[in-house]
C-alpha positions in Angstrom: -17.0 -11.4 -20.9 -14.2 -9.5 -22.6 -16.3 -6.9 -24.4 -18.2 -6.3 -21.0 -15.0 -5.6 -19.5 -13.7 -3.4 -22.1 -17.2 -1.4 -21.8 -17.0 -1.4 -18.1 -13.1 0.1 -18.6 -14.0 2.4 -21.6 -17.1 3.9 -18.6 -13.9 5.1 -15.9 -12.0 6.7 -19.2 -11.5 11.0 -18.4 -10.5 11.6 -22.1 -13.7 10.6 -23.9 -13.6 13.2 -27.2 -11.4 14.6 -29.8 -11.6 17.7 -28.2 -10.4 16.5 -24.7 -7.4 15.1 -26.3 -6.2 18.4 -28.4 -6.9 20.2 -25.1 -4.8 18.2 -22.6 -1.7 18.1 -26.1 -1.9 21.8 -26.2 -1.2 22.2 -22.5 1.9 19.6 -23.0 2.6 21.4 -25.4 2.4 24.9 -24.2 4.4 23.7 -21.2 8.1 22.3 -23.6 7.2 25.7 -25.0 6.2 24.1 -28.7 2.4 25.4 -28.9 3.0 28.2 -31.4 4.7 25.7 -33.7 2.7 22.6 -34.2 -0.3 21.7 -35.4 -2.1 18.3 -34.6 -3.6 15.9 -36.8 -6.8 14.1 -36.1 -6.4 12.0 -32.5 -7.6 8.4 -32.3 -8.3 6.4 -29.5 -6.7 3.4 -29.0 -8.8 0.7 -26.5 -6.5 -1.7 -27.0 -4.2 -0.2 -24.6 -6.9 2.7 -23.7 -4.8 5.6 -24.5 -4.9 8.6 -26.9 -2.7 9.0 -30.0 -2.4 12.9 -30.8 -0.7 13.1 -34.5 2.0 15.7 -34.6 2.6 18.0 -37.6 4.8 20.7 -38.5 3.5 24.4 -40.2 4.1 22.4 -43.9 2.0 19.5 -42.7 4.7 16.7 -42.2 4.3 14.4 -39.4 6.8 15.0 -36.6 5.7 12.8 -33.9 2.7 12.0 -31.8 1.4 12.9 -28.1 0.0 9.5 -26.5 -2.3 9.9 -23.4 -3.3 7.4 -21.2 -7.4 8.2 -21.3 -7.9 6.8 -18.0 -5.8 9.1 -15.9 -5.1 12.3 -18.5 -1.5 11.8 -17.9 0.9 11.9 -20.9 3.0 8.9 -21.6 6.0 10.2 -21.9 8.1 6.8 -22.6 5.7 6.4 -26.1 5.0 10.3 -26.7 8.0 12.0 -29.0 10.5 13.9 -27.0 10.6 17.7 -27.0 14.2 17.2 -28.9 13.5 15.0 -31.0 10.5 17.2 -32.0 12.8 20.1 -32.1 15.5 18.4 -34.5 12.6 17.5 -37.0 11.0 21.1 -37.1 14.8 22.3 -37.8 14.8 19.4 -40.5 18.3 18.1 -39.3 19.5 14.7 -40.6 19.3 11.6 -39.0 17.4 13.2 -36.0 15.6 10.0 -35.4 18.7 8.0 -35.5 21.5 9.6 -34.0 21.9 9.7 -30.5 23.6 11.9 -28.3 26.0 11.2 -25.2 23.7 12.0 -22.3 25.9 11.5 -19.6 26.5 13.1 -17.3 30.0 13.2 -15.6 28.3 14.6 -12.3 24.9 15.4 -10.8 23.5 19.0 -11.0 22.7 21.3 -8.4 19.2 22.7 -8.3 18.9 26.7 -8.9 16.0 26.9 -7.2 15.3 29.3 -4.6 13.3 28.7 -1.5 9.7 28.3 -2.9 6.3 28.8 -0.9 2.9 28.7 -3.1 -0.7 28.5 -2.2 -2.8 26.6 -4.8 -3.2 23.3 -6.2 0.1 21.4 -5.9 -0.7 19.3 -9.5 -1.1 23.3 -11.2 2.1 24.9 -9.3 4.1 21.5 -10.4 4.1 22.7 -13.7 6.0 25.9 -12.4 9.1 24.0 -11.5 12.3 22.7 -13.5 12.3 19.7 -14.6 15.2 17.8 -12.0 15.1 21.4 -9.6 14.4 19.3 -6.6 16.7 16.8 -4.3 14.2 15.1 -2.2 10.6 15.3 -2.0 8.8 14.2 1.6 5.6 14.8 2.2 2.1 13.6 3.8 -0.8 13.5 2.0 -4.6 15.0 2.6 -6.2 11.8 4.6 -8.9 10.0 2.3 -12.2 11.5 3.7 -11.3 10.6 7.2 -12.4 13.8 8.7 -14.6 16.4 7.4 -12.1 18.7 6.9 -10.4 16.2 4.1 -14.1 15.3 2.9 -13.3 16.7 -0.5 -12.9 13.9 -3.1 -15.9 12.0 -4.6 -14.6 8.4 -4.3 -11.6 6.9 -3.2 -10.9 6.3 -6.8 -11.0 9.4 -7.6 -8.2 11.0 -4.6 -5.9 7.9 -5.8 -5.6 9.8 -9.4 -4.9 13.4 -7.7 -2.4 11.6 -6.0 -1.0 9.8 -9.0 -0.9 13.2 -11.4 0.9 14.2 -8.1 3.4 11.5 -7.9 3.7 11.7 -11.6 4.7 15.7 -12.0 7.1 14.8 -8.9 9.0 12.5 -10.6 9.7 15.2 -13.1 10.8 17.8 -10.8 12.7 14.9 -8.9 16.7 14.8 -9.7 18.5 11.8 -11.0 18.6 9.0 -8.4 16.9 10.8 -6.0 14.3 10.2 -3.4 10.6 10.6 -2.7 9.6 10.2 1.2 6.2 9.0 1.8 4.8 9.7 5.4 1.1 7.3 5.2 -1.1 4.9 7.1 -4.1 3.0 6.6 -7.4 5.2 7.4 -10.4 4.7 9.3 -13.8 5.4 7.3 -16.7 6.0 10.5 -19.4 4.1 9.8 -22.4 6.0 8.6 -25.1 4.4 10.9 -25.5 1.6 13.6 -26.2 -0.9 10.9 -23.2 -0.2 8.8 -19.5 -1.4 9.8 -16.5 0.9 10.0 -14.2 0.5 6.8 -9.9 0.7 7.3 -8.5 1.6 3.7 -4.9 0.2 2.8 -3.5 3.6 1.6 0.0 2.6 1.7 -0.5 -0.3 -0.2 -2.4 1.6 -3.0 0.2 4.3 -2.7 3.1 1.5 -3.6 1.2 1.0 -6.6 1.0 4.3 -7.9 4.7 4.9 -7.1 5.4 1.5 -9.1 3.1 2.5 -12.1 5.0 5.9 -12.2 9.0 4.2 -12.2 10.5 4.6 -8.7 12.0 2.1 -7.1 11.1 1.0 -3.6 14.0 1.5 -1.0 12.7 0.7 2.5 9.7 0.9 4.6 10.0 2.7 8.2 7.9 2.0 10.6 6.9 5.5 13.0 6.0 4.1 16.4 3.8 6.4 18.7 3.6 6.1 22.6 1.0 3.3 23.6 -2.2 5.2 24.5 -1.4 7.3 21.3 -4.0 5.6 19.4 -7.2 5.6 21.6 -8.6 9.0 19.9 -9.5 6.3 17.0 -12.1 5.0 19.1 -10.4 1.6 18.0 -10.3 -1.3 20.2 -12.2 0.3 22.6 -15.5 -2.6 22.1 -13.1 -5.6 22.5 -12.0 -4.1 25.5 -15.2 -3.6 27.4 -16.5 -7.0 25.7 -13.7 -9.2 25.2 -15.3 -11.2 22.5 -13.8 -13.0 20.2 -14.1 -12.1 16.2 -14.6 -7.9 18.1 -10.9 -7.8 18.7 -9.3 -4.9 16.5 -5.9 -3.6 17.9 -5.1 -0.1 18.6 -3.7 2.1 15.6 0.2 3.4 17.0 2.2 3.3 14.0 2.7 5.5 10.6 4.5 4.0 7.7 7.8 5.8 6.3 7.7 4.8 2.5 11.1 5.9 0.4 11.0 5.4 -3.0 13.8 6.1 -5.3 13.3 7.8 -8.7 14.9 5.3 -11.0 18.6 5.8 -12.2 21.2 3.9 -13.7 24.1 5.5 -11.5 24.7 3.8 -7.9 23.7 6.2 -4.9 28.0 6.5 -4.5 28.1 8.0 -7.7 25.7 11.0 -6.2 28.2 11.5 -3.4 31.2 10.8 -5.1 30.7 12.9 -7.9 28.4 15.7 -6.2 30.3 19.1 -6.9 29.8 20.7 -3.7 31.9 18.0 -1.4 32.1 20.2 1.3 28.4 19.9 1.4 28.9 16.5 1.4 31.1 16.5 3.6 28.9 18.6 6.2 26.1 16.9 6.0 27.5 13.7 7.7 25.2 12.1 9.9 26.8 12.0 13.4 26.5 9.1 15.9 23.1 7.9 17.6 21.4 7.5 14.2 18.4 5.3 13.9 20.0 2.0 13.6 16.5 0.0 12.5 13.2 0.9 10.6 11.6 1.6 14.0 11.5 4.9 14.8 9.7 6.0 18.1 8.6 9.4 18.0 6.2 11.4 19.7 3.2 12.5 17.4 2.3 16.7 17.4 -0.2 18.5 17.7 -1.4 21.8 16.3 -4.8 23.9 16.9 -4.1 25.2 14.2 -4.2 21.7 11.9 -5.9 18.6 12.4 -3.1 16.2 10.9 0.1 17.6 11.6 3.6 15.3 11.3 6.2 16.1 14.1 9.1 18.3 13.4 11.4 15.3 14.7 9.9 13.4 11.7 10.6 16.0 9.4 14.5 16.3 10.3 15.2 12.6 10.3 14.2 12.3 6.9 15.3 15.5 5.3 18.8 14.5 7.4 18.9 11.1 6.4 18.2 11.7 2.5 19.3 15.0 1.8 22.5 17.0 1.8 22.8 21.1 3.0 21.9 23.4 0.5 19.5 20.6 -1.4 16.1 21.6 -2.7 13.4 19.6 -0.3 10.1 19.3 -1.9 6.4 19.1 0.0 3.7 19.6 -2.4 1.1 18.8 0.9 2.8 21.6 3.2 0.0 22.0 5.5 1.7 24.6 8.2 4.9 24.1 6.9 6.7 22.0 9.0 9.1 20.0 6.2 9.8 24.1 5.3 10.8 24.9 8.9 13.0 21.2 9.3 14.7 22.0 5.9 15.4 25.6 7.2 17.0 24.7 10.3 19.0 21.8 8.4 20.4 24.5 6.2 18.5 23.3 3.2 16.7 25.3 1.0 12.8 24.0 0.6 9.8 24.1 -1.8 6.3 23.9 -0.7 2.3 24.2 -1.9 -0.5 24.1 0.0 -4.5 24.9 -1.1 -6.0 26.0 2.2 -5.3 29.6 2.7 -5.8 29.6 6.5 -2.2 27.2 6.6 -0.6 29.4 4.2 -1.3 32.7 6.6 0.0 30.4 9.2 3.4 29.6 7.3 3.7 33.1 6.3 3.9 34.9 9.6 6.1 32.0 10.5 8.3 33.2 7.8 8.1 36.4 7.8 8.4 36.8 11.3 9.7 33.7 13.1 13.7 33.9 14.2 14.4 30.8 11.7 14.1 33.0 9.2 17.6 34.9 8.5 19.3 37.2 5.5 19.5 34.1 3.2 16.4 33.3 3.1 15.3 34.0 0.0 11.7 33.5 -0.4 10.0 33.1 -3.8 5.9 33.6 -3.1 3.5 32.3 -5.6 0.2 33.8 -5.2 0.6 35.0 -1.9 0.2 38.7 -1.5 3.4 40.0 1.1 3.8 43.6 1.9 6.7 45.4 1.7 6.7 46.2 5.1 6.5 42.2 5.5 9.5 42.0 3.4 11.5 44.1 5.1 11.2 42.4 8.2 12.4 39.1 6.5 15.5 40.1 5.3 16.3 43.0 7.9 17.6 41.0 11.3 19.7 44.1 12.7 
């Protein structure tokens, strides 16, 4: 039973050759900017663990290290793969490198560099672009699980939960110290395919803590978003037990959205990020003022957009970003859809970073930004593979 389940695990693996491996260490390896000097040795696999060991060597053919990759997801383990300093103290042949240890402590958190991003591609690729620790919060809602046709773009559900971990995974990089990630999610409906076949509801959230878990945050709170009653109906849920009144039929109406916040794991206390944060008057102006939200119940109309199928409501958008940010931090949304975490941020005097793959909802957030009246003199906009004009780019800093 044991060997048929380690056959049935070695079938799902992504990183099946030699060749695989080198390729996916080279791109690691590319990216701590170490490629032109290292050389690898010959990778095993290890299916005991089901990961990848890449040998490291320097030009003279000593061993420096190792890459380990985890050949089920393709992601690098970066708690058993050598660190780019270590690997750095060993090419410079300095003493002790394996041994000493340096003070990394920091008396105070950093403050992100980062200028307002917008980028249209895949969000895992333009990831890679960003400092490591560049962004203060990350909210976001991701593509729906083949729920309409317009998501109907991953093969299995399997396979949209490891986009969305090598998602998760390249955010906790970019994520600051003790930060958080903000998950807007909810369970989705699967139409059935013919009269014969049942409807299917997926437990996204629930997989989603999982993958959060697996990748080192913490879990902080669920919030639970509570839509107007009637909000629901479009579902086509509930709507047999109604007419019928059946037992066994009865499924209730859809109205809420989980809130999931997830902390990036830290050893300093959240007071120690406001305490020690260098900008205090930021601190100091981004105090919440009275009639916050005083429970995890938050009733809040849902928007709509004929321009996007799935849209979250601005209100949304603010509450978070307010509630887990402070002004001038670096909000992350690597699902931007028509850029409504970039507008929120905007308007909260926050400066924002966002991706999204469609084109059509990247023209959409580009006339918004180039010619909406939230834009203003400080915005300074850093497009990645998005073509703007100067004509365009006068018209987004020029407001006489």
């Amino acid at each position: 039973m044991a060997r048929q389940n380690k056959k049935a695990i070695k079938a799902t693996y992504r990183v099946n050759t030699v060749k695989d491996a080198k390729k996916i260490s080279l791109d690691y390896l590319k990216k701590i900017e170490l490629d032109k000097v290292i050389s690898f040795g010959l990778p095993e696999i290890d299916d005991r663990f089901h990961i990848w060991r890449v040998p490291l060597k320097s030009k003279d053919n000593s061993a420096i290290g190792e890459i380990v990759i985890d050949a089920i997801t393709t992601l690098i383990d970066s708690s058993k793969t050598t660190t780019k300093e270590l690997l750095e103290n060993r090419l410079l042949g300095r003493a002790n490198s394996g041994t000493k240890k340096k003070n990394t402590k920091k008396d105070s958190p950093s403050i992100s560099m980062l200028r307002n991003t917008i980028g249209m591609g895949d969000s895992e690729e333009l990831l890679h672009e960003l400092p490591a620790n560049s962004i203060d919060l990350v909210f976001t809602s991701p593509p729906y699980f083949n729920a309409k046709p317009e998501y109907a773009e991953y093969l299995s559900y399997k396979e949209y939960l490891l986009k969305m971990k090598k998602i998760i995974h390249e955010c906790a990089r970019v994520l600051n110290e003790g930060r958080f990630f903000v998950l807007n999610v909810s369970p989705v409906l699967i139409r059935r395919a013919s009269r014969n076949e049942a409807s299917r509801r997926i437990a996204v959230p629930f997989d989603f803590h999982q993958l959060f878990i697996e990748e080192g945050f913490e879990f902080i709170d669920d919030i639970i978003w509570v839509k107007p009653e009637g909000a629901g109906w479009a579902t086509g849920r509930g709507r047999r037990f109604a007419a019928d009144r059946n037992p066994l039929q009865y499924k209730p109406v859809p109205v809420t959205e989980y809130v999931l916040v997830y902390r990036k794991k830290s050893d300093k206390l959240i007071d120690w990020l406001i305490r020690k944060h260098p900008d205090q008057k930021a601190v100091k102006a981004s105090k919440i003022d009275d009639g916050y939200d005083v429970t995890n119940i938050w009733k809040i109309t849902p928007a709509h957009s004929k321009d996007h199928p799935a849209i979250f409501p601005l209100e949304l958008a603010e509450k978070v970003i307010k509630y887990y940010s402070f002004k001038n931090d670096v909000v992350l949304d690597p699902f931007a859809g028509i850029g409504t975490t970039a507008k929120a941020a905007a308007r909260l005097g926050r400066r924002f970073a966002i991706f999204e793959m469609d084109a059509k909802y990247v023209n959409i957030i580009k006339k918004c930004f180039v010619n909406a009246s939230i834009v203003d003199k400080n915005l300074n906009i850093n497009w990645i593979n998005i073509a703007v004009s100067k004509e365009e780019t006068r018209s987004l800093f020029d407001n006489d």
